[in-house]
C-alpha positions in Angstrom: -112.8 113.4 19.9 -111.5 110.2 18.7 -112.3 108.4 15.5 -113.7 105.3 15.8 -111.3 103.8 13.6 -108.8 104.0 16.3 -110.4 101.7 18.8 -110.3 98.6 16.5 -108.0 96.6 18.5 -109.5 97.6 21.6 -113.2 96.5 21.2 -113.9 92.8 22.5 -116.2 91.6 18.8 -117.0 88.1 20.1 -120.2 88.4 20.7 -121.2 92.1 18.4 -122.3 90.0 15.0 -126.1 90.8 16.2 -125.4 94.0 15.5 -125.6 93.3 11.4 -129.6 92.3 11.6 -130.4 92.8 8.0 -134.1 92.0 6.5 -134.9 88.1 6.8 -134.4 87.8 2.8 -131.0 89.8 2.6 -129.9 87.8 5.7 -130.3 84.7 3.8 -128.3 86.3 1.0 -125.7 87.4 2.5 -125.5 84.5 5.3 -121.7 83.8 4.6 -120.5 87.6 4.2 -122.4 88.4 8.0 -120.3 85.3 9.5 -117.0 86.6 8.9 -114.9 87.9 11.9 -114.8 91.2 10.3 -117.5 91.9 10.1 -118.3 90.8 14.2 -115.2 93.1 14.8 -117.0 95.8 13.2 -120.1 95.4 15.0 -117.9 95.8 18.1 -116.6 98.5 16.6 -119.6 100.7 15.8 -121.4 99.2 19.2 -118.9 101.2 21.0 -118.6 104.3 18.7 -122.5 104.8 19.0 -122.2 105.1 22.5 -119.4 107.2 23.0 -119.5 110.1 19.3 -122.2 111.4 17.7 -122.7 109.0 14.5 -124.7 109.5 11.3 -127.0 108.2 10.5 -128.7 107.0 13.6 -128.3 103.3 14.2 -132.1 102.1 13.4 -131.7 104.1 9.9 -128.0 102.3 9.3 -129.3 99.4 7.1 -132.5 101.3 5.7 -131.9 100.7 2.4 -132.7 96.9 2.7 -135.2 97.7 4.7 -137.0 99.8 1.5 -135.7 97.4 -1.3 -136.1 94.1 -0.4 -133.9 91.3 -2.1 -136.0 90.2 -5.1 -136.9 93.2 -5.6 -134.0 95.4 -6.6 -133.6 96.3 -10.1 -131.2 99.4 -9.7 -128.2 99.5 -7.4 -127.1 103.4 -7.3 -123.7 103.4 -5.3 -122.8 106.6 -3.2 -119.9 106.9 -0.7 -120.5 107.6 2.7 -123.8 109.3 4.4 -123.6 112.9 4.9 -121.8 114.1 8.1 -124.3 116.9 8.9 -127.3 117.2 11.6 -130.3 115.4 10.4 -129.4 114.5 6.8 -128.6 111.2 6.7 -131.0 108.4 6.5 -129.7 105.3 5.5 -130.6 105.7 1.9 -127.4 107.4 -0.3 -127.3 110.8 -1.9 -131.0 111.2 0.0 -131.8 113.2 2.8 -135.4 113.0 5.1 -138.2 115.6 4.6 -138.3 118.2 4.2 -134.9 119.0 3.8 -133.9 120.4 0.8 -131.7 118.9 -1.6 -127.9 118.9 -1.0 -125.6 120.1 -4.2 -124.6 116.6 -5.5 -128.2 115.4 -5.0 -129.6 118.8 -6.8 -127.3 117.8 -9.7 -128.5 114.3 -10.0 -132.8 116.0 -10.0 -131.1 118.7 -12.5 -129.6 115.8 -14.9 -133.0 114.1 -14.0 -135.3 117.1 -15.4 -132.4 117.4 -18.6 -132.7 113.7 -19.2 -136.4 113.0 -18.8 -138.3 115.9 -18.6 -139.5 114.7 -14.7 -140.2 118.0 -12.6 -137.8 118.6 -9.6 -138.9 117.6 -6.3 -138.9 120.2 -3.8 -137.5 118.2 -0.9 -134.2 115.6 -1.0 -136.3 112.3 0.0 -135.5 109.6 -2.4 -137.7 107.2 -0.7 -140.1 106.6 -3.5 -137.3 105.5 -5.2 -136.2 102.8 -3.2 -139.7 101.2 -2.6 -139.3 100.7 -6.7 -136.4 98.3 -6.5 -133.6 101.5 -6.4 -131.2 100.3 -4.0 -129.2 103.6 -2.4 -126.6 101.7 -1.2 -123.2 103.8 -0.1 -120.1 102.1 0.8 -119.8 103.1 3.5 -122.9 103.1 5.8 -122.0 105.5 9.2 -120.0 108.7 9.3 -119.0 110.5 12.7 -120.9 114.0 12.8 -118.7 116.9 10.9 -116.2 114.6 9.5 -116.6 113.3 6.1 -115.2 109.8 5.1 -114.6 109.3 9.1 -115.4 106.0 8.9 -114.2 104.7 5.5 -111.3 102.4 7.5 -113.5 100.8 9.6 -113.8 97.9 7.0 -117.5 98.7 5.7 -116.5 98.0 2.2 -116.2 94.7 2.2 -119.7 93.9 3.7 -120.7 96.7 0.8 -118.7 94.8 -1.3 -120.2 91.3 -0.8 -123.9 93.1 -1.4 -122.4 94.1 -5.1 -120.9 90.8 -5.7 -123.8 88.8 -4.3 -126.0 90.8 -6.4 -123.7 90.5 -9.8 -123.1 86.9 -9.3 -127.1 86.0 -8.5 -129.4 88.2 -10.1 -129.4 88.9 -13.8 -130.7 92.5 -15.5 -129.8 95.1 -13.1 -128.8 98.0 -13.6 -125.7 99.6 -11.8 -125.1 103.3 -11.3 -121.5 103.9 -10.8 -120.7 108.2 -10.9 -117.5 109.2 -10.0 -114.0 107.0 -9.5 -114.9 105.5 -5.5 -117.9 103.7 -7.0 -116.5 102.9 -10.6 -113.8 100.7 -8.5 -116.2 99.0 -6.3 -118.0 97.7 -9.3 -115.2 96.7 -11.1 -116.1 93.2 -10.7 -119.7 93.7 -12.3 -120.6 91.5 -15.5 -121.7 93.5 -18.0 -122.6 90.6 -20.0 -125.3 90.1 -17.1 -126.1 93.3 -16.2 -126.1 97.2 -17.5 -123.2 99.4 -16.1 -123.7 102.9 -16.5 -120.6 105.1 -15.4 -120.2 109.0 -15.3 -118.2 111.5 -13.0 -119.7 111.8 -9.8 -122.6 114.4 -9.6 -120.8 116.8 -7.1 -120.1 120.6 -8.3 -116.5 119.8 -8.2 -116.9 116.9 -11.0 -120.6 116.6 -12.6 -119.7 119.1 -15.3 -116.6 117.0 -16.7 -119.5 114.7 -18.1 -122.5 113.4 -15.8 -124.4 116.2 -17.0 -125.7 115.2 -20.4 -124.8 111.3 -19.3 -128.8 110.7 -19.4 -128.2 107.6 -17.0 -132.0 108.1 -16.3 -133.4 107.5 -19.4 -130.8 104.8 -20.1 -131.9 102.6 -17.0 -135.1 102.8 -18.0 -134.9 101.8 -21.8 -132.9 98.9 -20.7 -135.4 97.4 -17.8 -138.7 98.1 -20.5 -136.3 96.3 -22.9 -136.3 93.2 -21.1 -139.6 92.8 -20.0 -140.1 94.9 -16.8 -141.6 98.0 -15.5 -139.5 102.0 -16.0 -138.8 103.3 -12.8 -141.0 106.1 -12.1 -137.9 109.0 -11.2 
């Protein structure tokens, strides 16, 4: 099976930019970032790997997350990597997972800090939906994956449409709050103001890394003293 990476310079992108067709009000947003040839040639790219590998998540789930959290709307942006590569798990929304699957181990980690840091009971199932409709963006960097092959797709250029969502986001919006866990996400907001906004950073929740500090890094908590601080509404985790 070939990665879809590899058919880059093969794929005719002319006419593939309708492939990006975001939610009117994150269209407007990001008008400029959607117009660039790279990100046509990716359409191309991911037209042609849908119809020839199996691809996560499926393609009407791919831009989910704006779908849930509108523009004006978000007030947390947590940034995860790439979906997961497994049957059924991915969903368009990072670290979460549909009903009524059960949570994988970075996302049981992040419930675990959750019930350490708040006191909120575990859900039973890895759905982080009600956490989007709040304004809790789940944006990964990477928004497809081919099936049984983590990171597959992290050359394909996704990061800098990813990349314009943070910057777009820093640059016009003012009192969000930015999850960054473990080093992939920590250098994709290195760009943030923290003058603007509050930057929360921790090891990434994984059983490889979360005990060399995101347990115990109460980012929960955190968020939500800082949003009731100026003015708005805690996120209900």
């Amino acid at each position: 099976m070939k990665r879809a990476g590899d058919r880059v310079a093969t794929v005719d992108s002319e006419n593939r930019s309708d492939w990006f067709q975001l939610p009117p009000d994150w269209q407007e947003a990001l008008d400029d970032p959607l117009a660039r040839p790279e990100m046509r040639q990716l359409g191309g790219v991911l037209t042609q790997a849908y119809q020839d590998d199996q691809i996560y998540p499926p393609q009407r789930s791919v831009f989910r997350a704006f779908e849930l959290t509108p523009w004006t709307r978000v007030r947390v942006v947590m940034v995860g990597q790439d979906p997961y590569h497994g049957p059924g798990q991915a969903e368009g929304l990072a670290f979460s997972v549909p009903q009524p699957l059960p949570p994988p181990p970075s996302l049981r980690n992040i419930l675990k800090e959750l019930q350490s840091d708040t006191g909120t009971t575990v859900l039973s199932d890895g759905c982080l939906e009600p956490w989007a409709r709040q304004g809790v963006l789940l944006l990964n960097q990477v928004l497809t994956v081919l099936a049984g092959q983590a990171a597959s797709h992290s050359g394909l250029g996704w990061q800098g449409f990813t990349g314009q969502v943070l910057e777009s986001l820093n640059r016009t919006r003012d009192g969000l709050v930015f999850l960054l866990w473990g080093k992939p996400a920590q250098r994709a907001g290195r760009g943030l103001d923290p003058d603007r906004h509050l930057i929360l950073t921790a090891p990434h929740p994984s059983p490889l890394s979360a005990y060399r500090g995101f347990f115990g890094s109460r980012p929960f908590s955190a968020c939500n003293t800082y949003l009731v601080g100026r003015g708005g509404q805690p996120i209900r985790w």
